[in-house]
N, C-alpha and C positions, 0 to 999 in steps of 0.2 A: 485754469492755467496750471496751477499745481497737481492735480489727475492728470492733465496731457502729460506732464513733465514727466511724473512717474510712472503712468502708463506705456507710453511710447519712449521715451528717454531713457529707464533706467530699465524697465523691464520688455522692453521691447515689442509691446503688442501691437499687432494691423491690428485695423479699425477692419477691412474689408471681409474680416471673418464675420463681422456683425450682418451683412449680404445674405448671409447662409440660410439655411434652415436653420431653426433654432440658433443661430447666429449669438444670439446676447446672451444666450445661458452660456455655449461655447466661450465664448469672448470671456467672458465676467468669470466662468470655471477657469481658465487659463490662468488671469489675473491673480487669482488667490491660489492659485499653484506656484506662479512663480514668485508670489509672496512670498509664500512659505517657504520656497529655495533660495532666497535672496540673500546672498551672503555680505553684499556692499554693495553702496549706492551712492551717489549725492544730490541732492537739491540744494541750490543756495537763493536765498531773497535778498535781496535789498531794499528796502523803503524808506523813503523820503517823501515829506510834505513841506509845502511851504507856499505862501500867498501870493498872490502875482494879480494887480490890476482890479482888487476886490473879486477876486476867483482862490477857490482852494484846489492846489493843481498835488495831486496822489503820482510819484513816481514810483516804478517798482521793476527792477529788473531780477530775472527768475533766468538760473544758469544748472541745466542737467549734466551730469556725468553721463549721457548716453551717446549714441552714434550720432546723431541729427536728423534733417529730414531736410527733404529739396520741397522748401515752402514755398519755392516762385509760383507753378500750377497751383497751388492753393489760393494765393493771394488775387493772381490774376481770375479767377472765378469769382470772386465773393459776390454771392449775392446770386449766385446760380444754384448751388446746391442745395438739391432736394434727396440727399440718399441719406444713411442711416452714421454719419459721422463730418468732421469738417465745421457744423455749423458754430462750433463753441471760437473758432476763430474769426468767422465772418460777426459776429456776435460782439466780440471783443474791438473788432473793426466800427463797428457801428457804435458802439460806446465808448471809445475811448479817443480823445483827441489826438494822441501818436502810438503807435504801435509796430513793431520793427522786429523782425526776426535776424541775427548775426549767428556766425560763430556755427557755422554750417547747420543753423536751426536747433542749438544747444542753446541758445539766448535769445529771452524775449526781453523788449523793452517795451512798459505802456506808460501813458501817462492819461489821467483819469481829472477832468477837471468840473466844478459844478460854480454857485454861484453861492459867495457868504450872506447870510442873512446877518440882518444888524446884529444880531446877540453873538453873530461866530466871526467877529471882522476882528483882527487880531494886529493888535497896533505895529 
């Protein structure tokens, strides 16, 4: 979440260069290019835990200073893509009991839930 954030968010790289020949070196040279020229950026997180029903439910919402992205074609495939980017969302879909893109695809919301074991049940 945080690499999409600042890869595509703050510095702006397609993924579809990764397609190419040589695609990932491309890609990944690019990246520490515009590393290196990045003169400001932001990521922000937020995290919140808290117990709900004997479950430990992980809230975390992640807000890029970047352009955004049109996540609906994203969202509406999951679970099809077989190319060489996309799948860290479908991934996050499959893991995480809510997940939500706002804010023209500058904010994610997940929320990550598992099951306390006796020793982590928190009165």
């Amino acid at each position: 979440m945080y690499s999409n954030a600042i890869e595509h968010g703050i510095l702006e790289l397609n993924s579809s260069i990764k397609d190419e020949d040589n695609g990932f070196l491309k890609y990944y040279e690019m990246r520490q290019t515009r590393l290196n020229e990045l003169i400001e950026g932001e990521v922000s997180i937020d995290i919140e835990h808290h117990v709900e029903d004997e479950k430990g439910i992980l809230s975390l919402t992640m807000d890029d200073g970047g352009v955004g992205f049109d996540y609906s074609g994203i969202v509406a495939n999951l679970g099809k893509n077989t190319g060489n980017s996309g799948r860290g969302i479908a991934l996050m879909y499959d893991l995480c009991r809510k997940c939500t893109y706002s804010n023209g695809g500058r904010t994610l919301n997940i929320e990550y839930e598992w099951q306390l074991g006796s020793a982590e049940k928190v009165a």
